[in-house]
C-alpha positions in Angstrom: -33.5 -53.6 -4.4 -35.6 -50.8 -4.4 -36.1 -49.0 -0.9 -37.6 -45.7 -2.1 -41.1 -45.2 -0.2 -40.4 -48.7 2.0 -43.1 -48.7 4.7 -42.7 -51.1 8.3 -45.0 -53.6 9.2 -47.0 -51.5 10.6 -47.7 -49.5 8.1 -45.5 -46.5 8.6 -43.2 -44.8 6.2 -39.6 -45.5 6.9 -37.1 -42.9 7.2 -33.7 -43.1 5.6 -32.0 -45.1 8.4 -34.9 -47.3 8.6 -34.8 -48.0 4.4 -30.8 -48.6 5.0 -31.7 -51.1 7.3 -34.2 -52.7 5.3 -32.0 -52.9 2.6 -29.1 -54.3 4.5 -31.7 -57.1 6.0 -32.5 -57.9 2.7 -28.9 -58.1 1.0 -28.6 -60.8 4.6 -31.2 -62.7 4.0 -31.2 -63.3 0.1 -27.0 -64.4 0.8 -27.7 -66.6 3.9 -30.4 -68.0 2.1 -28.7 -68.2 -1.3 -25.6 -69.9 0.4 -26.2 -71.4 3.5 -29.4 -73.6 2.2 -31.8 -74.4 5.4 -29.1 -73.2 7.9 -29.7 -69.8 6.9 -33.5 -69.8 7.4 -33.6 -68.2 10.6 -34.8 -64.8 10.7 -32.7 -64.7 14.4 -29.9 -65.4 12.6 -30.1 -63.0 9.8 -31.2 -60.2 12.2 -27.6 -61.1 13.9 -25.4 -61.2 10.5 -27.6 -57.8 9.6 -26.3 -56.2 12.9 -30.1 -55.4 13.9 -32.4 -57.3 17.1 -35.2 -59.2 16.2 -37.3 -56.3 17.0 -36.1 -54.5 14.4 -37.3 -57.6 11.8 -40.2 -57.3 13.5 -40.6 -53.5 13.2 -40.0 -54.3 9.2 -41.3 -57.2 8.4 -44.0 -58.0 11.1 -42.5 -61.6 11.6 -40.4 -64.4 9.8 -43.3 -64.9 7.1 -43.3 -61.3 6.3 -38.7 -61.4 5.8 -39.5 -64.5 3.5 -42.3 -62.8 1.7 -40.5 -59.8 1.0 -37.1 -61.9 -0.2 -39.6 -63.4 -2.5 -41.4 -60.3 -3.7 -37.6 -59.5 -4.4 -36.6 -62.1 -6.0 -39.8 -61.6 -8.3 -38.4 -58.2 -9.9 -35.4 -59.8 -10.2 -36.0 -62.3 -12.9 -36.7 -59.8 -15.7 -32.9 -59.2 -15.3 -32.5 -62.1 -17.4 -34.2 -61.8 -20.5 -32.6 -63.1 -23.5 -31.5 -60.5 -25.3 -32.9 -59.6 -28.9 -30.6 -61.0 -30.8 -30.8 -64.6 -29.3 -34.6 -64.7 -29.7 -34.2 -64.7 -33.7 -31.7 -67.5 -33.6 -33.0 -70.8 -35.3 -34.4 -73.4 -33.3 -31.6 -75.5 -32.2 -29.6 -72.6 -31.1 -33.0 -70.6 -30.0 -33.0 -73.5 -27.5 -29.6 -73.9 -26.4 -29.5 -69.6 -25.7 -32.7 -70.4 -23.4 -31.1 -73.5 -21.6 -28.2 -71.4 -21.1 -30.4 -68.3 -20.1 -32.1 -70.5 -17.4 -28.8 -71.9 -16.2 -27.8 -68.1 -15.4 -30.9 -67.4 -13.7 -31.2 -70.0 -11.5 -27.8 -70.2 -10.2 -28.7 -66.3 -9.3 -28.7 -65.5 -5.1 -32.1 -64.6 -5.4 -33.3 -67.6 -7.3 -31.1 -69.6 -4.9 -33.1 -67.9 -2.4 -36.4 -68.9 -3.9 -35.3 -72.4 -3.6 -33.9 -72.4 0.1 -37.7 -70.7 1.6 -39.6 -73.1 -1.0 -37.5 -76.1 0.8 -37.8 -74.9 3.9 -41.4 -74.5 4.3 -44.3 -76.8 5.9 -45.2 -79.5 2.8 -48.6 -79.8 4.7 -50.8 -77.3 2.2 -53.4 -76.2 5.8 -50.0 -75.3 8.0 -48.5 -73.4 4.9 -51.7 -71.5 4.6 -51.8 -70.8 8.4 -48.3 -70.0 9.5 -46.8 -68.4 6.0 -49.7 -66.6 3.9 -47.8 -64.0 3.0 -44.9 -66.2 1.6 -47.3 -68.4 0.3 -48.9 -65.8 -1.8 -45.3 -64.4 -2.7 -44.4 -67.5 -4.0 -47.4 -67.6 -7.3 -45.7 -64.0 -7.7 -42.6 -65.7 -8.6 -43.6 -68.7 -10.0 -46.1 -66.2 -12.8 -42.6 -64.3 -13.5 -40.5 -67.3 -14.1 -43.7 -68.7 -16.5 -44.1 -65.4 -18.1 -41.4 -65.4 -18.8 -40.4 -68.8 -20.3 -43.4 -68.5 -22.5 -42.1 -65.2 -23.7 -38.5 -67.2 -24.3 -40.2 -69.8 -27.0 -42.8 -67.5 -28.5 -42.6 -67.4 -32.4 -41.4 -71.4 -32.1 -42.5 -73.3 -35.3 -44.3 -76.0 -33.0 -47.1 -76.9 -32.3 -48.7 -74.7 -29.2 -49.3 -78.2 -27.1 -45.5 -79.3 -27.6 -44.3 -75.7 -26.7 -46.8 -75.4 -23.7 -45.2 -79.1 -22.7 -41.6 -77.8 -22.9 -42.4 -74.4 -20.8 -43.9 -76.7 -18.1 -40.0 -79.1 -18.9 -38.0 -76.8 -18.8 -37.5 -75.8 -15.2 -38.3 -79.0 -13.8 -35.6 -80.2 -15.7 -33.2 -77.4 -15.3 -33.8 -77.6 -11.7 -33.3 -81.1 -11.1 -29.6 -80.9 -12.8 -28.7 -78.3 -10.9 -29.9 -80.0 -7.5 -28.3 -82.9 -8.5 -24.9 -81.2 -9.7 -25.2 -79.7 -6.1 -25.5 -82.5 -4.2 -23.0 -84.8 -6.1 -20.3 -85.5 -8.6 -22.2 -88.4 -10.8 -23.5 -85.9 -12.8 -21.6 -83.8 -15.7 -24.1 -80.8 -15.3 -22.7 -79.5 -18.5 -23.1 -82.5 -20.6 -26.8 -82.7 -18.7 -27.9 -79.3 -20.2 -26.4 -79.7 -23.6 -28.3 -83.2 -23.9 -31.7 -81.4 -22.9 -31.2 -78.9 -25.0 -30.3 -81.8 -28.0 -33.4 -83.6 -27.1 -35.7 -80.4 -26.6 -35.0 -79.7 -30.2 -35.4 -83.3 -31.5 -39.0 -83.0 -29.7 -40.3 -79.8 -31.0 -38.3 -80.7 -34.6 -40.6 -83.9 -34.8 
């Protein structure tokens, strides 16, 4: 996380005790979030775990909708961590495919992806209310979700597919990857394992074809 020329809510330039605290707030937040699911979505509680009041969120952040936001925003520079690396990208296709499962296995299971997840959940379903009580999150949130595409579409670039069966797989791929790991969560009738491998199998038959 970078802190280096943080500003408050207000606008003003935070010093180096005010950046620390950021910083800590932010380290909270992503690990309440990351591991406590919808029980750590309260900004009171995080401001308690961080050892600050809730006027120092506010001082930072403005408000709940500005903590998520900036989690988000975080969580943003944080995917390019996970690029495959050069090597993997020249594999052939089967294996090209397997590396990128695996690569999106790594990601998602990340605190800040995690993270993602937990505010995405936890927010109004209700498109007006969204709009109205979290703008800031809400506009955080097509930050994230143009990283994670960018880079997906940069993962199966140089395919030999078709472009409509590789633009179908990028739009798969974490819907799929996303529902194992939910579902590996939340229960044992699934071999997550044995899930990824078989989308990876059938991902290749597909684009094979």
């Amino acid at each position: 996380m970078t802190t280096n020329d943080a500003f408050s809510a207000q606008g003003t330039k935070l010093n180096r005790r005010g950046r620390a605290n950021r910083e800590t707030i932010l380290k909270v937040a992503i690990r309440c979030l990351a591991s406590e699911g919808a029980e750590g979505m309260s900004a009171n509680r995080i401001a308690k775990e961080a050892g600050v009041t809730w006027g120092t969120i506010q001082h930072q952040f403005g408000d709940s909708d500005g903590v998520w936001a900036t989690v988000l925003e975080n969580a943003a520079d944080e995917v390019t961590s996970y690029r495959l690396t050069r090597t993997e990208s020249h594999q052939v296709l089967a294996r090209r495919v397997s590396a990128t499962v695996e690569w999106l296995r790594r990601a998602l299971d990340s605190y800040p992806a995690r993270a993602v997840q937990t505010v995405r959940m936890g927010l109004p379903r209700d498109q007006r209310a969204l709009e109205r009580e979290f703008p800031k999150t809400l506009a955080a949130l097509a930050v994230v979700d143009d990283a994670w595409s960018a880079l997906i579409a940069d993962m199966l670039e140089g395919l030999v597919a078709s472009k409509a069966k590789i633009e179908r797989v990028r739009h798969l791929l974490p819907a799929a990857m996303h529902g194992i790991q939910m579902q590996a969560d939340l229960s044992t009738l699934t071999d997550a394992d044995a899930a990824r491998r078989g989308l990876a199998e059938a991902i290749t038959a597909y684009l094979e074809e």
